[in-house]
N, C-alpha and C positions, 0 to 999 in steps of 0.2 A: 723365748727365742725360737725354742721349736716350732710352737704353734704358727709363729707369725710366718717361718718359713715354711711351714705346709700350707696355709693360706696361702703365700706368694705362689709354690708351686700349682694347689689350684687351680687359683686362677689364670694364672700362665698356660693349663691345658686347655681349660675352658676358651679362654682367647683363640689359641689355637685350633680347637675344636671349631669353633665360629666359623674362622677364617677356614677352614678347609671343607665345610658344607658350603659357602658361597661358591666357591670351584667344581660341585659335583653337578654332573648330570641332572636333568630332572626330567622323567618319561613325558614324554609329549604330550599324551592323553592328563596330564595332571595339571598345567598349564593351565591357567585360569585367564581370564580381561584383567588386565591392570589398571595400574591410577599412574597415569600423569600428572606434570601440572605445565602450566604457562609460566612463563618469565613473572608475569604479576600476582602468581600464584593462584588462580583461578585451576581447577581440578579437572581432570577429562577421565573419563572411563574409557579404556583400549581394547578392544578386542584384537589379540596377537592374531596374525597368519603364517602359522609357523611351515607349516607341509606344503608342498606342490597343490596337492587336493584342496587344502584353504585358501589356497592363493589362487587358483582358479578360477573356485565361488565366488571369491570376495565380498561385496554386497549384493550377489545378483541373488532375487527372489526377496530380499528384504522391505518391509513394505515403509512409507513416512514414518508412520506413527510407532514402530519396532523399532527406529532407531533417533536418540535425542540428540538431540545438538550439543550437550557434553559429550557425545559420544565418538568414537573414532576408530578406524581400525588402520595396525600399524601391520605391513608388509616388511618381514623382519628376514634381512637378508643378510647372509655370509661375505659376499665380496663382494664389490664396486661393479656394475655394471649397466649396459643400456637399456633401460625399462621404458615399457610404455603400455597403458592402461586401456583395455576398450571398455563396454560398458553393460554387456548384454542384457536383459533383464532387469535394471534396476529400474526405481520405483521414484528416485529423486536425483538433480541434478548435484555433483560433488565437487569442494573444493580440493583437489591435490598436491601432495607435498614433495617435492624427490629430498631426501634428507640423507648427510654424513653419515660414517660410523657414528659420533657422538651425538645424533638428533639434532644439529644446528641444520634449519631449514637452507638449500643451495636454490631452488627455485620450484615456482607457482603455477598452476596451469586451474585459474579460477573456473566454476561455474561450467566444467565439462556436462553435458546436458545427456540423462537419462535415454533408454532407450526400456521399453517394454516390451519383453519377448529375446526370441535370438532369431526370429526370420528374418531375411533379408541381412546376411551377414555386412555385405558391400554399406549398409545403411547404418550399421551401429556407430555412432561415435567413439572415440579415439580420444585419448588424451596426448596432446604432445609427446615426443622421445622426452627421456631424461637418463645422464650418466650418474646413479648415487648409489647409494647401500640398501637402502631402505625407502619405504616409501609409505605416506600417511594420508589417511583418506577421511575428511569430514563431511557433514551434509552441508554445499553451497550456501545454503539461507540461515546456517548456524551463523551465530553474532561471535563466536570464539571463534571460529575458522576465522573469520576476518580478521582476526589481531593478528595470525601469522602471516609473518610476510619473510621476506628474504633476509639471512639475519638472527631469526628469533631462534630460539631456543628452545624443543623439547624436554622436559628436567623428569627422569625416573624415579617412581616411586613404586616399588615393589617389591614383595619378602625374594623374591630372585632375581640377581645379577644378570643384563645383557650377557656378562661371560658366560654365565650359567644355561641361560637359553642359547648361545652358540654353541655351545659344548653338546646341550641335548640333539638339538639340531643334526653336529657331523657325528653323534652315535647312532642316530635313530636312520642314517645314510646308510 
């Protein structure tokens, strides 16, 4: 009986233990690309923008072939607001996504068309305003961009919780 109850206890910490690293911070700079998947479970590689400075950049300077059509980069935002995209410097035209707090896609702004360079500010294109949390960016000619549409579902898959990168997020403020 003892034993079984020090096992229970155990594991009971361990549980616990689990559950309270899903809740901790994680430094920013440690933050790696995550794996998504689609509603049909097809796999996307994410590059997070977690910082003002990422979100910036975003894909400018990245060239076609640096970035695959599993590929994606998620604009990962704290609270609901008006976003909109321009384009400076990139290298290919992008499908984008304005998405909820939980990654369900609210709407599309297909095939926003590259611009090379940043002269000519008045000439870059713009992607639509959008009111969302978050915001996801694929390359226009990727064949997975085109299964989302309004509706679809982002599904997380990564050893850290959205909570967790929120958290890193308002301590690294």
């Amino acid at each position: 009986m003892k034993n079984i109850s020090k096992n229970l206890l155990f594991l009971t910490l361990f549980v616990i233990q689990g559950c309270v690293s899903q809740n901790e911070a994680i430094p920013l700079s440690e933050i790696k690309p995550i794996n998504m998947e689609l509603e049909s479970g097809e796999k996307l590689q994410v590059t997070l923008a977690l910082t003002s400075a990422q979100q910036t950049m975003g894909l400018s300077g990245k060239k076609s072939h640096e970035f695959q059509d599993n590929e994606g980069m998620l604009f990962f935002n704290l609270e609901d607001a008006l976003r909109q995209f321009w384009m400076p410097d990139t290298y290919f035209d992008l499908d984008i996504f304005c998405l909820d707090k939980d990654l369900k896609v609210k709407d599309v702004d297909r095939s926003v068309p590259h611009y090379i360079g940043r002269d000519n500010p008045q000439d870059i294109p713009r992607a639509k305003s959008f009111v969302c949390r978050h915001v996801f960016e694929m390359k226009a000619s990727s064949a997975l961009s085109k299964k989302l549409k309004v509706g679809s579902q982002l599904i997380w898959k990564s050893p850290y919780s959205p909570e967790q990168i929120e958290l890193s997020i308002r301590q690294a403020q």
